[in-house]
C-alpha positions, 0 to 999 in steps of 0.5 A: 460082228461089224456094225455101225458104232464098232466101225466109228471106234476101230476107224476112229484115229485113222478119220482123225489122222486123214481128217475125214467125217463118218457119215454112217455105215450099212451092211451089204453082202458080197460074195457071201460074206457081210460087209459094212459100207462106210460113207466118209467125207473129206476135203475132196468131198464123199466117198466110200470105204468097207470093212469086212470082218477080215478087218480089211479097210478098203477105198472106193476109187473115182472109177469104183475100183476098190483098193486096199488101204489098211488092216485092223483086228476086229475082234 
């Protein structure tokens, strides 16, 4: 199961690579299933991301769509 510290460890070289700072994560529900929601800033300023136990990494757009970024094993 995702939580807060686990994300800062899976994502850890991805912030590095995009030099973005993890802000803090919480757990929501969509669609039935738990996911984190992840708040990033980076030098165009806060944004949204989330990860399911799918190790789907997705990015909130300026419009609120949400877009595939990268996958990772969770396990």
């Amino acid at each position: 199961m995702l939580n807060e510290e686990r994300l800062k460890i899976i994502l850890e070289k991805y912030f590095e690579r995009n030099h973005l700072i993890f802000e803090g994560a919480y757990p929501i529900k969509e669609n039935g299933e738990r996911k984190m929601i992840i708040r990033v800033f980076g030098k165009k300023g806060n944004f949204l991301m989330k990860m399911g136990n799918d190790g789907k990494l997705w990015c909130q757009s300026l419009k609120g769509k949400w877009f595939l970024i990268e996958s990772y094993a969770t396990e």
